[in-house]
C-alpha positions in Angstrom: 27.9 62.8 277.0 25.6 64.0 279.8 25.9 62.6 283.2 22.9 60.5 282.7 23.2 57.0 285.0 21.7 53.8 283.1 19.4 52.2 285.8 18.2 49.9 283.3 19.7 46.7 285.4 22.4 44.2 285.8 21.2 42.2 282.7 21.9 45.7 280.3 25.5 46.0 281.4 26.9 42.4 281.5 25.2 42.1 278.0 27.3 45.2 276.9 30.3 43.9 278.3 30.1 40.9 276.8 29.6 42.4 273.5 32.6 45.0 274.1 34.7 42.5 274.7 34.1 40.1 272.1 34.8 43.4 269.8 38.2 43.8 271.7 39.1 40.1 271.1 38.2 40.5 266.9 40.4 43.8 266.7 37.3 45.5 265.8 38.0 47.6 269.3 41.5 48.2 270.0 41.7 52.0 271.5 40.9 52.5 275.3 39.3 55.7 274.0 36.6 53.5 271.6 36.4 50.8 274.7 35.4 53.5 277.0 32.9 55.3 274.9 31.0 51.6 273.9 30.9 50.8 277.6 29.4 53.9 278.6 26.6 54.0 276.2 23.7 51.8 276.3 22.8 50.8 273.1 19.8 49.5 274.8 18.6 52.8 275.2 18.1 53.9 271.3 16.5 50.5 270.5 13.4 50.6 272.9 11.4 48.2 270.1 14.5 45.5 270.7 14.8 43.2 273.2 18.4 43.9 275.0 19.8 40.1 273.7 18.8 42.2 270.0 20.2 45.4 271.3 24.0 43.7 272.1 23.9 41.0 269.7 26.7 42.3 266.8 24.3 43.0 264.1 22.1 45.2 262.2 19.0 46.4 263.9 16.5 47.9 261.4 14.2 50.3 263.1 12.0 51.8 260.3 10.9 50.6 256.2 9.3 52.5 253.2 6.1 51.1 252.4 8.1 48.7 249.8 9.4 47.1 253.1 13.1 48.2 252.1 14.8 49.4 255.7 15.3 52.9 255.5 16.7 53.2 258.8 18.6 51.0 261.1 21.3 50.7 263.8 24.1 49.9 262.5 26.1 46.2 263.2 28.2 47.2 266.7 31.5 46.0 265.3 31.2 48.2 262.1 30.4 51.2 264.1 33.4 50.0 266.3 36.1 49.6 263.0 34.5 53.3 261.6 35.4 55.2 264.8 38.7 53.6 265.4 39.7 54.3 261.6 38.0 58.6 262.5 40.5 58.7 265.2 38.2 61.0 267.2 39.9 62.9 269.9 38.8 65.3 273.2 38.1 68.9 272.0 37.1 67.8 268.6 34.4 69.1 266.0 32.5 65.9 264.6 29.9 66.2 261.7 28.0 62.8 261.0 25.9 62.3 258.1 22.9 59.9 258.9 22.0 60.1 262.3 20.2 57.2 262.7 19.1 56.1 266.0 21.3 58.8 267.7 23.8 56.0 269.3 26.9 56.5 266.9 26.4 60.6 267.9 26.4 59.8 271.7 29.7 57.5 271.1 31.0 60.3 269.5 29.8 63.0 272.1 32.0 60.4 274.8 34.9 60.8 272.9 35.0 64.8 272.2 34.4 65.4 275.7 33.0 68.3 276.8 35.3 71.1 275.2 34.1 69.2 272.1 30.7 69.4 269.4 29.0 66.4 267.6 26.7 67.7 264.9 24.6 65.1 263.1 22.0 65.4 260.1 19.8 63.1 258.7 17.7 64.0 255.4 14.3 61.8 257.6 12.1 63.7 259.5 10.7 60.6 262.0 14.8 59.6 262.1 15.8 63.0 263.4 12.9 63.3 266.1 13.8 60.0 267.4 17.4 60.3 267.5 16.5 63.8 269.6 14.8 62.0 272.0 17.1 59.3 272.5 19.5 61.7 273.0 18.0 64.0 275.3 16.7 61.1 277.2 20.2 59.5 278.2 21.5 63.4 279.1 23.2 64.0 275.4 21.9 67.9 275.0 24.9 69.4 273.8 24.7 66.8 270.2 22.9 68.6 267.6 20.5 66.6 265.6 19.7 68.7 262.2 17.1 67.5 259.6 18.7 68.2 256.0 20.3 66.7 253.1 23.8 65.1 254.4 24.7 65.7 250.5 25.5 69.4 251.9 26.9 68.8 255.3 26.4 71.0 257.5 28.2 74.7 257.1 26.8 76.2 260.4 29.3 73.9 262.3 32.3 74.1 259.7 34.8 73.4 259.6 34.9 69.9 261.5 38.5 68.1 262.5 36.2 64.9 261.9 33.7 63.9 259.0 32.0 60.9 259.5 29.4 59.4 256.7 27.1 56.5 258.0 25.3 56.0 254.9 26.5 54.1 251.7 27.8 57.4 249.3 28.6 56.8 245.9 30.6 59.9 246.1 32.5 62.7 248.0 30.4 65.6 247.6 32.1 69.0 247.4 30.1 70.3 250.8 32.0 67.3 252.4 35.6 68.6 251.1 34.8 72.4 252.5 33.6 71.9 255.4 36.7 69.5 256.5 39.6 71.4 258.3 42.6 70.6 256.7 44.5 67.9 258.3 41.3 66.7 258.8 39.5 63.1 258.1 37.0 61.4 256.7 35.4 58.3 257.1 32.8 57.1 254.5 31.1 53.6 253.4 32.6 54.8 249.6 31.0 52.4 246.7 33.0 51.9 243.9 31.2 49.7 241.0 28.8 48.6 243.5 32.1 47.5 245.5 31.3 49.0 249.2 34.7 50.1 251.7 34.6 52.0 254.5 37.5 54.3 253.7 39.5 56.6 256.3 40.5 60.2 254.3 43.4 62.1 255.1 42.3 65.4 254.0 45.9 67.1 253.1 46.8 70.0 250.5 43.7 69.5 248.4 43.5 65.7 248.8 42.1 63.2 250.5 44.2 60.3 250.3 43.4 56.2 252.3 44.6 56.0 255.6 42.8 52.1 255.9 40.2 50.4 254.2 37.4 48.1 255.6 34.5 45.8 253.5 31.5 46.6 255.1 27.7 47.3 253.7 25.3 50.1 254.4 21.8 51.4 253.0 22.5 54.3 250.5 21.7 57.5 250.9 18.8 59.4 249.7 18.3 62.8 248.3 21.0 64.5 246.3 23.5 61.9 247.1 21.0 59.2 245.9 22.9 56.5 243.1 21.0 54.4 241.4 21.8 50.7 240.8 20.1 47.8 239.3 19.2 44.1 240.2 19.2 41.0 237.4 17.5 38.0 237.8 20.4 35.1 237.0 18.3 32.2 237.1 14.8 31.9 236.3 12.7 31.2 239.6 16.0 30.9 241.8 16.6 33.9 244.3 20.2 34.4 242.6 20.7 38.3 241.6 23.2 40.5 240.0 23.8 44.1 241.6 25.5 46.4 239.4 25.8 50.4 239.2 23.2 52.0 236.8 25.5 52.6 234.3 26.6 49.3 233.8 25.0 47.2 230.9 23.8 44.0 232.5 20.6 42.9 231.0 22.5 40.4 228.8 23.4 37.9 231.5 19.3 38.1 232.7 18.9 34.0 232.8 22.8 33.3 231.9 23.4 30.5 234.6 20.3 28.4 232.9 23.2 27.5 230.3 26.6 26.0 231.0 29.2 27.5 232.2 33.2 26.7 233.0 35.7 26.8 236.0 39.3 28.5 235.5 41.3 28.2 239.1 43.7 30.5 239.9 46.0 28.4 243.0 45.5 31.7 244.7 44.5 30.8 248.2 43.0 32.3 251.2 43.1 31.7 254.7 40.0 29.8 256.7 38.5 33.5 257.2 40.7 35.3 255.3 39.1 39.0 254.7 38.9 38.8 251.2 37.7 42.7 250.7 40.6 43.7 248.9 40.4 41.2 246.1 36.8 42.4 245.6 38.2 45.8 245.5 40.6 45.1 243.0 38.6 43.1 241.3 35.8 46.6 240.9 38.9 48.7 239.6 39.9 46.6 237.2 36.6 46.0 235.8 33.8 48.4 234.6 31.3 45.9 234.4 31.7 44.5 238.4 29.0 43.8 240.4 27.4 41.8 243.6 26.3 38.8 243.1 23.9 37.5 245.9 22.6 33.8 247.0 21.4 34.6 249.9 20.5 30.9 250.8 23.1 29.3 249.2 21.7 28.5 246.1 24.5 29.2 243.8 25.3 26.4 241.3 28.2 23.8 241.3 30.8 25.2 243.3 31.1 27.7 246.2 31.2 31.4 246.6 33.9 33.4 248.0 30.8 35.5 249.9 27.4 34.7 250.1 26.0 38.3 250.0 28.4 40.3 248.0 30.5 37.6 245.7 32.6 39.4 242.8 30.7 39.4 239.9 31.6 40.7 236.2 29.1 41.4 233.2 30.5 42.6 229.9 27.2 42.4 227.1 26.1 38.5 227.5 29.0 36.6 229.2 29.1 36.7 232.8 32.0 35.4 235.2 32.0 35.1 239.3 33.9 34.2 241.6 33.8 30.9 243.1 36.3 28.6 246.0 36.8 25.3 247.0 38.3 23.8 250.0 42.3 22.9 249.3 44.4 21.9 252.8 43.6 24.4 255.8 42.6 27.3 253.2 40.3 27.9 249.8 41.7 28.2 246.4 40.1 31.2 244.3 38.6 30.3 241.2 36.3 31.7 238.3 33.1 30.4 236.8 31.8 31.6 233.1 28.8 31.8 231.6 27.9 33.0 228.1 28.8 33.6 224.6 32.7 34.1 225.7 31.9 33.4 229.2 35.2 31.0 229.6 37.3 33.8 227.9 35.9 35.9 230.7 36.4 34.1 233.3 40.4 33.3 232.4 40.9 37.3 232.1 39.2 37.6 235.9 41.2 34.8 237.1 44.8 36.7 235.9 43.3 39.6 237.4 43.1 37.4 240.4 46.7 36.6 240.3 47.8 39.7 239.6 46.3 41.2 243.0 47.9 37.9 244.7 50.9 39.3 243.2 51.6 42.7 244.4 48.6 43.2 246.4 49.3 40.8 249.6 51.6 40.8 252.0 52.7 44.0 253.5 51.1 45.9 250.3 47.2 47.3 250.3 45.6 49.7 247.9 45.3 53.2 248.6 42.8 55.9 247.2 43.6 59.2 246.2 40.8 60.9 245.8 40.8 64.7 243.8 38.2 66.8 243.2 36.9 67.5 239.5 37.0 71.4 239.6 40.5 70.9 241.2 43.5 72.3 238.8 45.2 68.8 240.0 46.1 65.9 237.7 45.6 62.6 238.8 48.2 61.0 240.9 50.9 59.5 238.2 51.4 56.1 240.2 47.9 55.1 240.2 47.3 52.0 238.7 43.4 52.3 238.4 41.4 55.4 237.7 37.5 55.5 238.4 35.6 58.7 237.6 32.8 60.0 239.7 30.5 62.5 239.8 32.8 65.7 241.9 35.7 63.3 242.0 38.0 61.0 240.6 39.8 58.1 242.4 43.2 57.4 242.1 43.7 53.8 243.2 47.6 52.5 243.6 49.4 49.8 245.7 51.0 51.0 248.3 53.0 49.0 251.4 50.6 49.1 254.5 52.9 51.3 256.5 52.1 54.5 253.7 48.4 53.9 254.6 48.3 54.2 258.8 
């Protein structure tokens, strides 16, 4: 970073502190390295439109829409950006390429932790996107970052190879630009959506594969151009704002309407936690099904019992029966259970609830899944162990269990 001074007043920095250090207390922060960098950059600075209680609250901040109103553009949630560069492991001297630039504040984070013997490359496929992330930059001293307009889908091969690869854009896949233009012993971070299932998942690019270091739910607008994947929204209930989000392959037309009839409750007496992240069930959950999905009720409107998550509750379509997942309160925690709806809606819902207590099973306690992911043109068959495959575009994913300590 340049040697820029924020002058910008008391009110700026206390405000940044305060948010730092409610990041360190979550676990979102834990390096001194990560501390340093968020203290040092003012947010503040690439959100001139926000006032600075918007700039260091820990959330979103959308900063330009298409002329449908859907944000294009935003800075992302601090403690997201926080959990991403911890899980990139970014150190001095390094080569960083980051794919959506954004407002140009994850690059200057990133130019504080390379140092100056270091390079931070970012592209961003948005022509208004790149000019202001420029002039942010520029303004707060950050001349050595290059901000390239271009399609992220191809990286960057000017700057290649980079130690670090980080992708701040929901990506459906792992491109082959991304692969070649990774040193090897490299890594990768990338919001990776699998059914419509979103992780942000740290590579360890070794031999030919890039294999889970940690996974972490999060959300992020997808990326456009030759990366673009499209997915589909159903209507669930006529005139209620309750949708279905499923990948564009998936057939899901049949449950348009489905919770208008009756449906049934299977509970599993799998429990979570007050809190409890529950992103590993859902990704489970999107192996083990090809017809998962998000199911969204955004105010709450979702029927008789509970949802697990309000914005992205497990969801399964297969032709007309539709099953969800659902919780109530039992003790201290929440017990997991299944709603269907449909034809064979309860027969549904029984084989997602045993799915549910299978993950319970072998998935918790000391245990996590872990991706191997190969590329398609690679002579390489998929890893023997895994206990899901799911096929993409340039790659396939080989998904096993794994105990947390093969993961770090």
């Amino acid at each position: 970073m340049g040697d820029h001074v924020d002058t910008s007043g008391n009110e700026a920095h206390q405000l940044r502190t305060r948010l730092i250090g409610g990041l360190r207390t979550s676990g979102a922060v834990r390096s001194a390295a990560v501390e340093a960098a968020m203290l040092a950059v003012p947010r503040h600075r690439f959100l001139p439109e926000a006032t600075l209680r918007a700039a260091y609250a820990d959330d979103v901040y959308v900063t330009k829409r298409d002329r449908h109103g859907d944000a294009v553009s935003s800075a992302s949630q601090p403690s997201i950006v926080a959990e991403m560069l911890e899980q990139l492991d970014v150190r001095p001297g390094h080569r960083v390429l980051e794919i959506g630039a954004g407002t140009g504040y994850n690059a200057a984070l990133l130019d504080a932790l390379v140092g100056l013997e270091g390079q931070v490359t970012t592209v961003d496929i948005d022509a208004d996107t790149v000019r202001r992330a420029r002039t942010a930059l520029d303004d707060l001293g950050c001349h050595r970052v290059r901000v390239v307009q271009g399609d992220g889908e191809l990286g960057h091969p000017d700057g290649a190879p980079y130690d670090r690869v980080i992708v701040t854009v929901g990506t459906w896949d792992l491109p082959p630009a991304w692969w070649e233009q990774l040193a090897d012993g490299g890594r990768l971070v990338a919001p990776l959506s699998i059914r419509g299932c979103e992780h942000s998942v740290a590579f360890a690019y070794v031999d030919g594969v890039l294999r889970s270091r940690s996974i972490v739910g999060c959300g992020f607008m997808p990326m456009r151009g030759l990366g673009s994947h499209e997915g589909q929204d159903v209507e669930l209930s006529e005139g209620r704002i309750l949708t279905f989000h499923a990948e564009g392959e998936v057939d899901a037309e049949g449950v348009r309407g489905v919770l208008d009839g009756s449906g049934s409750t299977v509970w599993t007496t799998v429990r979570l936690k007050v809190n409890e992240d529950a992103s590993q069930l859902s990704l489970w959950l999107a192996c083990a099904f090809a017809g998962y999905g998000r199911m969204s009720a955004p105010f709450g409107d979702h029927g008789l019992q509970r949802l697990l998550m309000r914005w992205a509750n497990p969801a399964v379509v297969e032709d007309r029966d539709f099953a969800y997942v659902v919780s109530r309160k039992v003790g201290e925690g929440n017990e997991i259970g299944v709603r269907g709806h449909g034809p064979s809606g309860a027969a549904l819902a029984v084989r997602v609830a045993e799915q549910v207590r299978v993950w319970d099973r072998v998935c918790r306690d000391g245990v996590s899944l872990q991706i191997a992911a190969h590329r398609v043109d690679a002579d390489r068959p998929a890893a023997p162990k895994a206990r899901f495959t799911v096929p993409k575009r340039h790659t396939r994913l080989a998904i096993r269990v794994a105990p947390v300590a093969d993961t770090l």
